[in-house]
N, C-alpha and C positions, 0 to 999 in steps of 0.2 A: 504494500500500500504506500503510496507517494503522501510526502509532507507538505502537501498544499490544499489551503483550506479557501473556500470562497471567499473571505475577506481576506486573505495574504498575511499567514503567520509574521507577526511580529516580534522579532529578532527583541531581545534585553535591549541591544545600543539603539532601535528605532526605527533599524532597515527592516525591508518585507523580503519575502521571496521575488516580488513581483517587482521592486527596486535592483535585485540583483539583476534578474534577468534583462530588465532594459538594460543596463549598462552593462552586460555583457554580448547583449544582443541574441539571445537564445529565449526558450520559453521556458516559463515559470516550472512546466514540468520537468525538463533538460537540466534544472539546476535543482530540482528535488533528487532526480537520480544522480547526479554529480554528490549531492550530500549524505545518499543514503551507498554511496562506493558502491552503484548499480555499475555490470561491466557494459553495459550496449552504451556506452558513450566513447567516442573518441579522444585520444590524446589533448586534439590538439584545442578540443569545446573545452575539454576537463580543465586544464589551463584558464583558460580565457573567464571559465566561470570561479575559480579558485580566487584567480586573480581583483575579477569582482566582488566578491565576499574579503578580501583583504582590504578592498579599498573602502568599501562601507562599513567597515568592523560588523559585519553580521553577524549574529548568533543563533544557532539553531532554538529556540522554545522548548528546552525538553520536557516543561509539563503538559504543552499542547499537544506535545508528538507524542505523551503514553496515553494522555485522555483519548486521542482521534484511533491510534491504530491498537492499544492493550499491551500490556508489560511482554519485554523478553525477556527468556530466560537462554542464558545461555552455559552450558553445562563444559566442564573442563574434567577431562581424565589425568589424571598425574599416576606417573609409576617412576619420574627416572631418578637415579639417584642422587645425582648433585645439587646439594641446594642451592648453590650458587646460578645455576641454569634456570631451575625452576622459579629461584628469587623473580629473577628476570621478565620469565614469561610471567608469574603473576601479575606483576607491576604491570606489563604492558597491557594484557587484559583485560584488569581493571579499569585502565584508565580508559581505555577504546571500549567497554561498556557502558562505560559514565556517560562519555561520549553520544552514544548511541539510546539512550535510555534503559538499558538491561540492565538486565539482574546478571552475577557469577555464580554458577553452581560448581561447588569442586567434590571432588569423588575420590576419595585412592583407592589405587587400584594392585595389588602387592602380585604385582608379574600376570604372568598371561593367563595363567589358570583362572582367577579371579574377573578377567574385563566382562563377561557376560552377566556377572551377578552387581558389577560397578556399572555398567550402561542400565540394568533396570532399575536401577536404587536413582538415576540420574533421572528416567523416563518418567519416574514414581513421583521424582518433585517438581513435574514441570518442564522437564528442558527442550524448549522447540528445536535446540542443532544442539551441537557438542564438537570443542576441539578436543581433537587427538594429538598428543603430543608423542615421541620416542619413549620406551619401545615398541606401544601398540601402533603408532600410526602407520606402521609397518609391517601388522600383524593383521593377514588374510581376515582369519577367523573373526578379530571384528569389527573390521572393514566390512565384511560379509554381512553380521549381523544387522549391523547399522542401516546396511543397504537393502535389509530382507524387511528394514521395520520402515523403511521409506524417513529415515532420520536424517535430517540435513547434518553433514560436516565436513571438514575442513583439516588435513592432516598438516601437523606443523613441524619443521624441520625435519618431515622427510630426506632420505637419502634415494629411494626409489618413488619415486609419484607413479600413482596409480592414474589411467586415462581420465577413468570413472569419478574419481575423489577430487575436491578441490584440494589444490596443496599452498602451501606459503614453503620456502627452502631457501638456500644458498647452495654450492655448488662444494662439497664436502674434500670430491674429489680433488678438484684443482686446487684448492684452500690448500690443503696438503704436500700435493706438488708444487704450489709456491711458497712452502716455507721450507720444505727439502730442499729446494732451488737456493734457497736464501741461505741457507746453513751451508752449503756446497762451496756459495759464492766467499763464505766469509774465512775458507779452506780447509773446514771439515770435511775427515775420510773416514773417521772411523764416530759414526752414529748410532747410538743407539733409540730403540726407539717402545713405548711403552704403549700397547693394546686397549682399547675401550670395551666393554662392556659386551661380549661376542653377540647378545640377542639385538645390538641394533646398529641396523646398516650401516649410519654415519660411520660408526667404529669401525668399521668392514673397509669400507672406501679410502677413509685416512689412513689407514695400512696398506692397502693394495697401493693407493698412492706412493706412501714412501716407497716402498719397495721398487716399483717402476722405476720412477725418478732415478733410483739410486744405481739401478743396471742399465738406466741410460748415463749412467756418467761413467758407468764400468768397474763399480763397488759394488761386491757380495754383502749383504747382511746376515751374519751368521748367526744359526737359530739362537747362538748365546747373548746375542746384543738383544732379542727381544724380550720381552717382559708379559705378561698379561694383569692388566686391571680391569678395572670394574665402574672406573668414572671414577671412584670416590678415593676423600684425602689420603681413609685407610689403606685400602690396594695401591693406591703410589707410593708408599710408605714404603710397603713390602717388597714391590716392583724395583723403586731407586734402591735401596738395602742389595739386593739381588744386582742387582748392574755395574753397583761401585763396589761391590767387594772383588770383582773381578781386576784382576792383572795379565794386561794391561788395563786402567780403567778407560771407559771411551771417552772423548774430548765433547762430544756432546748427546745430550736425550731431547729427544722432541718425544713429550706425552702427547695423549689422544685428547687432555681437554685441561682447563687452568687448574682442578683440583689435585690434579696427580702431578702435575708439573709443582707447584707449590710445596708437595709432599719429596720433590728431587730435592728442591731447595732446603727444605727441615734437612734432609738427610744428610747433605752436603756439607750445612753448617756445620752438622754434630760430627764429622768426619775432621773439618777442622780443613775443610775446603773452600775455595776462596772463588765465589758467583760472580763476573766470569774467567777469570782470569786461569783457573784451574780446572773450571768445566762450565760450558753453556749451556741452558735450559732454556727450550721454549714449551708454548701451550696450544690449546686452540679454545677457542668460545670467544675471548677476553671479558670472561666474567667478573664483576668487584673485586675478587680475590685478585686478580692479575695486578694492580696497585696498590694496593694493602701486604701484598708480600718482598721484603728487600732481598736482593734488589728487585725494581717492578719486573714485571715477566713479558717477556717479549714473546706474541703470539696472533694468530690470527682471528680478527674481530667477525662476531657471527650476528647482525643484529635483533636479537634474543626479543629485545623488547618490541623492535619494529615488527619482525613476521609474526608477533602474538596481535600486535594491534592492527595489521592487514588480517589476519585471519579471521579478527573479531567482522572486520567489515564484511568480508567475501560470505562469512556465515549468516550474520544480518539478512544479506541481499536474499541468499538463500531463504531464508528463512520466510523472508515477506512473500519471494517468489511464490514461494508451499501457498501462503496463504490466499494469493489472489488467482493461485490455481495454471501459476506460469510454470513452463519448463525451467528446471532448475539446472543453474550454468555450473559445470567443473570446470572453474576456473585456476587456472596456476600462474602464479607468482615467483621468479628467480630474483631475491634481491642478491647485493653484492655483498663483497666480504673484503678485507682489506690487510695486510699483512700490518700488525704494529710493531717497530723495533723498540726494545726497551732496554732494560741497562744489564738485562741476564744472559745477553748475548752477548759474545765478542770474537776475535780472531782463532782460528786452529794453530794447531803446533806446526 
């Protein structure tokens, strides 16, 4: 359902829907779906109507828009283990429900055994769509379910996107490849590198990655450089322990994500090792821990909080679609990802 009402919802600062549209040049309806992140708009409107709501200071009405159209609920499944990730996606979901006038509904979900009894406890309070986050979002079975209950959602940081499924992601793969590339260039040869959580793809991809990379430069990675963790502080604890006890120790570790990287750096210290001058650590997410730990952690930035708040949109859209009985869009989303260098990286031997 569109946010235009016969009188022209009026915005907190005083504009209408029907102000933007003239000074954008489009209709009143064109700039309700621009606000409600419908995908049947063009780049180049969405702009142009964006750019009108910045010049008027517009404000969407969100008690007009629950009274006209009725509360969302929008339902979140959580299973992964870092809280630092999940920090992240909260915050963003939150705020992009506010946004949108919904409710959060959150559900854990303790591994994959459990998501079918977590989607009906979710269904039981309401929730018109539901984000999937890692490990489920990846997980046939309840992809399946959700699809069999005609349940709008939205899979977030997918590493495989389904046709079927809207997805929000980044590219896990190349993330990886460019920061083996980065360590390469700074004249690391002997890498080690620390494994993510085996049940979800991202983890899969960041490894298949490094390992590519590293036999295109013509460096073996020998199964003793690699480690397996689990996302969390604990398993990089275990993981770096395991890695720096070895002689020769290797000159650097790239973990699967900020928490286990973090846990190099504990280990490091306690070794009476010197970040980096004696060894480099990078990460992937750049979750708040990544600046909070000295030295800061030099890794690849995953925007955690942005694919939650696009995904809240894409789900929305969805969701209204159901309602007015429109076909519903699998839309996907590639944002970008960015390599950050920080102070725990430095030059090879």
């Amino acid at each position: 359902m569109d946010d235009v009402n016969k009188q022209g919802e009026r915005g907190p600062g005083g504009a209408t829907v029907y102000d933007v549209a003239r000074l954008a040049g489009v209709s009143a309806m064109t700039v309700s779906r621009v606000i409600n992140g419908n995908v049947h708009v063009s780049e180049a409107t969405r702009d142009k109507v964006l750019a009108a709501i910045s010049t008027l200071k517009y404000q969407v009405n969100q008690a007009a828009r629950a009274a006209r159209i009725g509360t969302l609920r929008v339902g979140l499944l959580y299973s992964n283990p870092s809280a630092a990730f999940l920090s992240a996606l909260l915050v963003g979901a939150m705020d992009q429900c506010s946004q949108n006038g919904a409710q959060l509904l959150l559900e854990r979900c303790d591994g994959l055994s459990s998501q079918r009894r977590a989607i009906e406890r979710l269904i039981a309070e309401g929730a018109d769509g539901i984000l999937v986050p890692p490990p489920l979002c990846d997980a046939p079975e309840a992809l399946r379910q959700l699809d069999e209950i005609g349940m709008p959602c939205v899979a977030v940081a997918t590493a495989r996107p389904v046709s079927s499924v809207a997805a929000v992601r980044i590219d896990d793969y190349e993330g990886a490849r460019t920061m083996t590339r980065y360590l390469l260039s700074l004249g690391h040869k002997d890498i080690a590198f620390i494994k993510g959580d085996p049940e979800h793809t991202p983890a899969q991809l960041r490894y298949q990655a490094f390992v590519t990379t590293m036999e295109e430069a013509g460096l073996a990675v020998p199964p003793q450089r690699v480690a397996q963790g689990l996302f969390t502080y604990r398993s990089g604890l275990a993981a770096a322990r395991n890695l720096l006890a070895q002689e020769p120790r290797p000159s650097a570790i790239f973990a699967s994500n900020d928490d286990m990287a973090a846990a190099v750096i504990a280990v490091a210290h306690g070794m009476h090792l010197q970040v980096p001058e004696d060894l480099t650590v990078c990460g992937f997410d750049d979750t708040p821990v990544a600046t909070t730990v000295w030295p800061e952690l030099t890794t690849i930035h995953q925007p955690i909080g942005d694919m939650a708040r696009v995904a809240v949109d894409l789900l929305v859209d969805q969701i209204r679609c159901r309602r007015a009985g429109e076909p519903r869009q699998a839309a996907h989303r590639l944002l970008p990802y960015t390599l950050v260098a920080r102070e725990s990286s430095g030059g090879g031997a």
